[in-house]
C-alpha positions as a printed NumPy array, in Angstrom:
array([[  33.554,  -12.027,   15.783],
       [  34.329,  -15.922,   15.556],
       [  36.156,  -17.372,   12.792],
       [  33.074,  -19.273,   11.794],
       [  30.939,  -16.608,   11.776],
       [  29.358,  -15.727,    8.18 ],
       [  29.842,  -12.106,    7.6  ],
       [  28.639,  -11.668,    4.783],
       [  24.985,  -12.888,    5.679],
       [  24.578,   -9.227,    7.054],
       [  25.894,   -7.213,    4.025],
       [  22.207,   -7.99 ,    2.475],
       [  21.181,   -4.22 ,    2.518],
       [  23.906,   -3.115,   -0.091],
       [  22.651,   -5.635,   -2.401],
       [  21.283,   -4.826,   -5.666],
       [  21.975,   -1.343,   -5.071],
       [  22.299,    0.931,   -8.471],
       [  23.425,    4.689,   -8.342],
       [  24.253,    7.292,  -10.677],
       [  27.044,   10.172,   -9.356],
       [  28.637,   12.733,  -11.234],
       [  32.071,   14.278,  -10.376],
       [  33.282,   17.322,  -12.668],
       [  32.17 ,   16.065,  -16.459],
       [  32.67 ,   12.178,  -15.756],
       [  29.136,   10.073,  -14.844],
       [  29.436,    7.134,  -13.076],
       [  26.982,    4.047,  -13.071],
       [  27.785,    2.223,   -9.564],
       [  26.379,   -1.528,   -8.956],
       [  26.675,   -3.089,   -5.867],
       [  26.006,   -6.649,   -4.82 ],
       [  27.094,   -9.255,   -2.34 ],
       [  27.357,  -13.076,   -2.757],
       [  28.346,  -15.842,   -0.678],
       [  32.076,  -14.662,    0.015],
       [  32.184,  -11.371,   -0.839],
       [  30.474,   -7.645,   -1.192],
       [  31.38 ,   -6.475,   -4.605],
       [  30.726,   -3.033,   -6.257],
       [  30.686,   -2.085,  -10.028],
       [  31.727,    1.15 ,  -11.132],
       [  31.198,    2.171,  -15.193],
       [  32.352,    5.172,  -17.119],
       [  29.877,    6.451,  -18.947],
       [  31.459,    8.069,  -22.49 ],
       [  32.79 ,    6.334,  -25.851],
       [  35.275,    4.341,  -23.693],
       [  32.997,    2.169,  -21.797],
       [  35.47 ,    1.478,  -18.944],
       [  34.863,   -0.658,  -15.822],
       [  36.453,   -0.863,  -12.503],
       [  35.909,   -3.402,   -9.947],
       [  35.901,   -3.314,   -5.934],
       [  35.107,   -6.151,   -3.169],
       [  35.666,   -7.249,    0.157],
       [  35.94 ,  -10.057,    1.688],
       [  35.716,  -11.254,    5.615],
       [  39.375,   -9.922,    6.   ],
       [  37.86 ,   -6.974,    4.947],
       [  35.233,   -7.01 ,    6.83 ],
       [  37.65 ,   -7.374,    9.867],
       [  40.087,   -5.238,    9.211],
       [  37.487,   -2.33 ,    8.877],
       [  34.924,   -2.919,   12.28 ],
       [  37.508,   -5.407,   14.313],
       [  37.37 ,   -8.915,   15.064],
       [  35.513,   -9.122,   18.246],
       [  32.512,   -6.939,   16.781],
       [  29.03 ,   -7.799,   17.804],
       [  26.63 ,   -8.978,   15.04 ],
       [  23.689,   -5.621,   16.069],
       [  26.853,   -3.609,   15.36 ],
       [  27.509,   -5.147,   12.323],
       [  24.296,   -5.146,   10.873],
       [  24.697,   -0.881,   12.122],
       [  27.451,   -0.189,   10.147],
       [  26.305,   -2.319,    7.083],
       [  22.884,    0.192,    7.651],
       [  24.739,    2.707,    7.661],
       [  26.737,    2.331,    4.215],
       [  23.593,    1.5  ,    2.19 ],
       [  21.937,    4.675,    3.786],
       [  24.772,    6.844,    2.301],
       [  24.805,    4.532,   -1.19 ],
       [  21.056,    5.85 ,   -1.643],
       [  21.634,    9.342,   -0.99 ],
       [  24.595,    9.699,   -3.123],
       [  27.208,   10.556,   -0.55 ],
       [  29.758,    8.607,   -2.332],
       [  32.577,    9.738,   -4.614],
       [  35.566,    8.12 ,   -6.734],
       [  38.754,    8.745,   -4.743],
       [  42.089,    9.868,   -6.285],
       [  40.297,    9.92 ,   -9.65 ],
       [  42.262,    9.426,  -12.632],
       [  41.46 ,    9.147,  -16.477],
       [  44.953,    7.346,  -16.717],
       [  44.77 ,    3.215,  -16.932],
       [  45.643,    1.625,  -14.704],
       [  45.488,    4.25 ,  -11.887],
       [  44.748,    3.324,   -8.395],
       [  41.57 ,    4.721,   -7.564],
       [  38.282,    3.839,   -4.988],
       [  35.235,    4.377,   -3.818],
       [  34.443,    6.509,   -1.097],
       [  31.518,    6.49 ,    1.215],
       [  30.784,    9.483,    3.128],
       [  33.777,   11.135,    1.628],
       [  32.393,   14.326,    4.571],
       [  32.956,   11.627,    7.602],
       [  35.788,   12.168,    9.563],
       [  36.364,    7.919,    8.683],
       [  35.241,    7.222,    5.665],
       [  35.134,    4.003,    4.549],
       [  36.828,    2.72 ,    0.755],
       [  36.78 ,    0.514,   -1.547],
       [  39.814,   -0.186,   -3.699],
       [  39.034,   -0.527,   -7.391],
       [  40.776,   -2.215,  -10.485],
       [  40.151,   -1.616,  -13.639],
       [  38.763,   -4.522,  -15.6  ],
       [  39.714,   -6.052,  -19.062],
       [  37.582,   -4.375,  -21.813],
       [  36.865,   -8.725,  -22.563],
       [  36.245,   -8.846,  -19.01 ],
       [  33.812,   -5.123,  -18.686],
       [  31.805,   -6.273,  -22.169],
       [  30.773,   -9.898,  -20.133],
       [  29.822,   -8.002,  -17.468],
       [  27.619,   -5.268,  -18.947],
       [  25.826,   -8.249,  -21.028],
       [  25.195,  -10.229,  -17.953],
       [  23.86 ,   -6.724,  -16.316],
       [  21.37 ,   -6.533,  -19.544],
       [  20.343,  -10.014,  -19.226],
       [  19.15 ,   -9.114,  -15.655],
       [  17.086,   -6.228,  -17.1  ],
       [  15.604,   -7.749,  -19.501],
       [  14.506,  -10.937,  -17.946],
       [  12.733,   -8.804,  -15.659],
       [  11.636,   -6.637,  -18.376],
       [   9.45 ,   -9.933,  -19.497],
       [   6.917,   -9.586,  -16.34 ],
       [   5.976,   -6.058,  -18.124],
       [   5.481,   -7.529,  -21.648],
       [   9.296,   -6.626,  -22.544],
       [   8.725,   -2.808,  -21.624],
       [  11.942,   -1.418,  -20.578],
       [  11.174,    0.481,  -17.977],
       [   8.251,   -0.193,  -15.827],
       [   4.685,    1.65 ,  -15.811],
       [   2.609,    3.027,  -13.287],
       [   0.505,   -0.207,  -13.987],
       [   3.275,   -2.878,  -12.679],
       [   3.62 ,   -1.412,   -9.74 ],
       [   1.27 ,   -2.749,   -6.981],
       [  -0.314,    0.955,   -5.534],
       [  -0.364,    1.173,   -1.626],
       [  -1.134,   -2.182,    0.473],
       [   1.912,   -1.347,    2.487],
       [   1.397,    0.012,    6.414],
       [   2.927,    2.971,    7.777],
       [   5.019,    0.792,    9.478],
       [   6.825,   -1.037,    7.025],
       [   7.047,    1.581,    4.656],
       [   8.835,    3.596,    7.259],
       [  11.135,    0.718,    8.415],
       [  14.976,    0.673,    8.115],
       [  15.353,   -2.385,    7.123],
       [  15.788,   -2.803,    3.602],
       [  16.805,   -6.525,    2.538],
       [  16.918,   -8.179,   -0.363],
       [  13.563,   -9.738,    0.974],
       [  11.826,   -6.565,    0.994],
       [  13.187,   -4.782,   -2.145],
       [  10.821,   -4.998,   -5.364],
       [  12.25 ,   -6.66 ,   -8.446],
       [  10.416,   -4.349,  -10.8  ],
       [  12.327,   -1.429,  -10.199],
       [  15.093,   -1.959,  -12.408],
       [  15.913,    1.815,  -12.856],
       [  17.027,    1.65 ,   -9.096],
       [  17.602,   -1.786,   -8.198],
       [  19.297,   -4.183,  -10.51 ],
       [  19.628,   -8.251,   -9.755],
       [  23.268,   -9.209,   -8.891],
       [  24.527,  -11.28 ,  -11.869],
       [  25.931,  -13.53 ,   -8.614],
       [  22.455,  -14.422,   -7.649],
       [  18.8  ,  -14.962,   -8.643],
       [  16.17 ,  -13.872,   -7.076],
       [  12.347,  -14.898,   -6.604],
       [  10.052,  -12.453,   -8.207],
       [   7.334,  -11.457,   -5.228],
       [   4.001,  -12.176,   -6.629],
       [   1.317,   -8.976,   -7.124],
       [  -1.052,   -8.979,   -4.486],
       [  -4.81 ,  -11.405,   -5.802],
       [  -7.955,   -9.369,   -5.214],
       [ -10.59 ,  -12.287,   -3.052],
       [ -13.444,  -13.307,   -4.941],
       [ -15.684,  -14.253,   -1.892],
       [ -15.301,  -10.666,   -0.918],
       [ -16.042,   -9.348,   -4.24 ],
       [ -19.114,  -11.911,   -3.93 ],
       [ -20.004,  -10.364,   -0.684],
       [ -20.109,   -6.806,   -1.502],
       [ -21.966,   -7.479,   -4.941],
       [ -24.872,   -9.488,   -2.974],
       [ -25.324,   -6.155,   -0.041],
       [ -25.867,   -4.305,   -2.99 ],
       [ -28.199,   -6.209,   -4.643],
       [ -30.311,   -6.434,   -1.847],
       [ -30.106,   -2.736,   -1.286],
       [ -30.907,   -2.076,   -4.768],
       [ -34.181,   -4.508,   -4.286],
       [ -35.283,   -2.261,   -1.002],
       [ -35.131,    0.936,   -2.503],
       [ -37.427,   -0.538,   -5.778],
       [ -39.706,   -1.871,   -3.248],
       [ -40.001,    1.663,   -1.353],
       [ -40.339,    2.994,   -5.095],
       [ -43.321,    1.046,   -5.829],
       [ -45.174,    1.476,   -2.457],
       [ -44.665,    5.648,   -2.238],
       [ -46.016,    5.265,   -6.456],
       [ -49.254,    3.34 ,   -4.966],
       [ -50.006,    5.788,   -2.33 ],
       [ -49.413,    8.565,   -5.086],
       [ -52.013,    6.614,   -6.995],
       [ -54.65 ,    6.568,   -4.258],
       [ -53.955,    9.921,   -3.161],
       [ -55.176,   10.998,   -6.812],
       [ -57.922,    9.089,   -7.309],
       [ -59.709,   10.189,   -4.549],
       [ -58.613,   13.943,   -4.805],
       [ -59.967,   13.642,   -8.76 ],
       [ -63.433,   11.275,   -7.809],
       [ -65.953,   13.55 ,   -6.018],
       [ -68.238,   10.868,   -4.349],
       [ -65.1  ,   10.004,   -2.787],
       [ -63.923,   12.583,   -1.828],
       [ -67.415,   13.173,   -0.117],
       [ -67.441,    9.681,    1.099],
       [ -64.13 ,   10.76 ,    2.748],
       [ -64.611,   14.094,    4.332],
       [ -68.672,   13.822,    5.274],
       [ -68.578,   13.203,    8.809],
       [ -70.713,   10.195,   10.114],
       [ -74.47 ,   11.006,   11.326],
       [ -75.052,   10.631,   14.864],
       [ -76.89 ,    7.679,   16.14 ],
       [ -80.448,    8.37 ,   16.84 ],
       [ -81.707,    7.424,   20.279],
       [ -85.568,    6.605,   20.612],
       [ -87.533,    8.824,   23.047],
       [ -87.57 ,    7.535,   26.728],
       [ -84.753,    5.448,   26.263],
       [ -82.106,    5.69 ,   28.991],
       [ -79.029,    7.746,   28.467],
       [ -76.419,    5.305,   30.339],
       [ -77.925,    2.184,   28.287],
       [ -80.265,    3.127,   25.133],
       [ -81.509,   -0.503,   25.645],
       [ -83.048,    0.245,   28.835],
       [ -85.651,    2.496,   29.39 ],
       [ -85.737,    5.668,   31.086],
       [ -86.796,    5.559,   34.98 ],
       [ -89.048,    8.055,   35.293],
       [ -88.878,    9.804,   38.97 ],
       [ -92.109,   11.486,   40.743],
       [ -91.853,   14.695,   42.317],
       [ -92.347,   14.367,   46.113],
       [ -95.071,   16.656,   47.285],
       [ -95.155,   17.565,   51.139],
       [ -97.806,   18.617,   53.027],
       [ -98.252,   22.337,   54.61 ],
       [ -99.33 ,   23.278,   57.914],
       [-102.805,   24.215,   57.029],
       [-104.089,   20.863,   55.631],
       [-103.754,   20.004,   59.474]])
């Protein structure tokens, strides 16, 4: 890894990451985020003290946990790696202590055989009350897209445009995360996001579909009306006796004068003579 390399620039899957962990009685609220300079992770103590701690690392860090001559695809693996056990939980408060001032971290993958820590310090109760406000600003800015509704509906939430494919992806950056879900994902107070627009529904499609129906709708009347004629005809004559009569009686055979030829009843008939031969007595 280069001295001028930007580390940071691949710690983009941990943030806005929010989790919830319990450990004996004490819950935890754990942010984590990542600026310019440094990843940086959040822990609260839920309770009547309101206590926070505060962890980060920096490119030292950075180094001093993968090496220096690491390879960017095997940063960007290990970075993977700790946001995959951030969402499921796997992450505990080392050498936990109620007492102030204790030394105490966070663990990820406290069941590895390495698992990686964060130091923590515990923060000024001056110092934990700016940040909490500035983690409620970030809520309810958000909460303004949903017409100040804290926690977001089964309306906000665009349903199903994504393809198997990117729902099933790994890669989960700050590009690709939702804003709305603020009971998972909270905005780094460090940083300010875009808010990614709801999908528009096209109009000339809309257009399209409404016209194929209209003209189906006008087919089917016009096969309405012609099957209602033929019902009409069809009862007339059954219900009119002459025509009935005029439609069953069958049509009289054409006379043909007497004599007249049966090939061409214009022509006359040839009429043929009998040829007579004479016997032996005559002579």
């Amino acid at each position: 890894m280069s001295s001028d390399w930007d580390a940071m620039s691949h710690f983009t899957p941990l943030d806005e990451l929010i989790q919830v962990i319990y450990q004996g009685s004490a819950r935890f609220v754990i942010i984590s985020s990542v600026d310019d300079t440094s990843w940086n992770v959040h822990i609260g103590l839920t309770g009547g003290d309101g206590r926070w701690w505060r962890g980060s690392w920096t490119e030292k860090d950075v180094r001093d946990a993968v090496g220096a001559k690491v390879s960017g695809f095997l940063l960007d693996s290990f970075v993977e790696k700790l946001a995959d056990t951030f969402v499921k939980g796997e992450i505990s408060i080392g050498d936990w202590s109620s007492a102030a001032g204790a030394p105490i971290k966070l663990v990820f993958g406290s069941q590895a055989k390495t698992p990686i820590s964060v130091p923590l310090q515990e923060l000024p109760p001056r110092e934990a009350a700016a940040y909490a406000t500035k983690v409620f600003v970030e809520i309810a800015l958000q909460a303004q897209s949903r017409k100040c509704s804290l926690h977001p509906t089964s309306y906000d939430v665009p349903v199903a445009l994504q393809t198997p494919a990117a729902s099933s992806s790994s890669s989960r950056t700050h590009n690709h995360r939702s804003p709305e879900s603020v009971d998972t994902h909270h905005h780094s107070p460090n940083r300010t996001k875009g808010k990614a627009k709801a999908p528009e529904a096209n109009p000339e499609s809309h257009n399209r579909s409404k016209r194929k129906a209209d003209t189906a709708e006008d087919e089917i009347q016009a096969l309405k009306a012609e099957l209602e004629k033929t019902k009409r005809q069809n009862h007339a004559i059954m219900t009119t006796p002459a025509k009935l009569l005029s439609v069953n009686k069958p049509k009289a055979a054409t006379s043909r004068a007497k004599g007249m030829s049966l090939a061409n009843p214009t022509k006359k008939a040839r009429k043929y003579k009998p040829i007579e031969f004479a016997s032996d007595e005559d002579e």
